[in-house]
N, C-alpha and C positions, 0 to 999 in steps of 0.2 A: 294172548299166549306169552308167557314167559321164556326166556333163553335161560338155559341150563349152561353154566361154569365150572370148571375143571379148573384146579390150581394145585400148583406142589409149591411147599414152601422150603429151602434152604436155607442153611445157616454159616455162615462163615463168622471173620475175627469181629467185623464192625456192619458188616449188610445180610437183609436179610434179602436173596434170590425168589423170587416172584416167576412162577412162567404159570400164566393164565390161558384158558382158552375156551372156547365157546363150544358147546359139545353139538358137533355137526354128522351125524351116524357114525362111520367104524374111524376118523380120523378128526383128530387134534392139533391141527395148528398152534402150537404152543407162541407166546409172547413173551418175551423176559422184561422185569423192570427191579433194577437193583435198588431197592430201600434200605436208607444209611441208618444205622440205628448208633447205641451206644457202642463201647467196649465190653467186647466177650456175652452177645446174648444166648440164652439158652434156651431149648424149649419154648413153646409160644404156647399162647393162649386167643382161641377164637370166638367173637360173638359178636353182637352188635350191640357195642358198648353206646353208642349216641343214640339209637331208638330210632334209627331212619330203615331199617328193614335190611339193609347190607352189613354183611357180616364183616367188623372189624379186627385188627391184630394186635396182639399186646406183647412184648417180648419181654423180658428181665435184661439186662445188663449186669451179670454177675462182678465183673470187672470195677465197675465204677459206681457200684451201689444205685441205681435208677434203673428208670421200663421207660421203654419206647412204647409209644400207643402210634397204631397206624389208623386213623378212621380212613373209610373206604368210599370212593364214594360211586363205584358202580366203575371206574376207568384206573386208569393206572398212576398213582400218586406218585410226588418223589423221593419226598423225607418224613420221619418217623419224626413225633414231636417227644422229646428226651426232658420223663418228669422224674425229679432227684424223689431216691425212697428210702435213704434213710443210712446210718451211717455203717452198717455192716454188711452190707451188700446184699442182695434178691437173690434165691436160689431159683425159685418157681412162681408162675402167676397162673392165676386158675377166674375162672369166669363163673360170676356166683348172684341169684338175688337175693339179696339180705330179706327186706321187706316191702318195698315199695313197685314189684313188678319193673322193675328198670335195672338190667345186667350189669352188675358193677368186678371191677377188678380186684381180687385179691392177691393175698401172698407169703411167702415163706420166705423169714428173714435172716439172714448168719448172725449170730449171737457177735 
């Protein structure tokens, strides 16, 4: 039998707000774990970007041109790992498979 997870994600200037929880009938024990990300993320993008069956996070960093990638790995991680994208900075990332059945990250760049 599988357990069933509840999570809301938040966003502030540089962490992204994590409160998880294991869905136990009509109550929610929620968890928090603040993940650092870059400068100014927006928007996230969900999926299981490594192919281990857990759904990971991708954020943008508008601020500092890069995306935090969070892989997941079933518990509560601490830091986002902060990959540089390019010099006009990330507006949006979206979860996409090209061709190879394997979810890869894309994205919308500032000119």
């Amino acid at each position: 039998m599988t357990k069933e997870f509840r999570t809301i994600i938040c966003i502030s200037w540089t962490t992204l707000l994590l409160f998880t929880a294991a869905a136990s009938g009509q109550t929610f024990p929620f968890h928090r774990a603040d993940i650092h990300t870059g400068t100014g993320p927006q928007r996230v993008a969900v999926g299981d970007f490594n192919n281990d069956g857990i759904s990971d996070i991708a954020a943008p960093n508008y601020a500092e041109g890069s995306v935090s990638i969070l892989l997941c790995n079933g518990g509560i991680t601490s830091n986002a790992a902060i990959v540089p994208a390019g010099p006009g900075g990330v507006i949006k990332v979206y979860a996409t498979d090209v061709t190879d059945l394997i979810l890869d990250i894309s994205g919308y760049f500032a000119p």
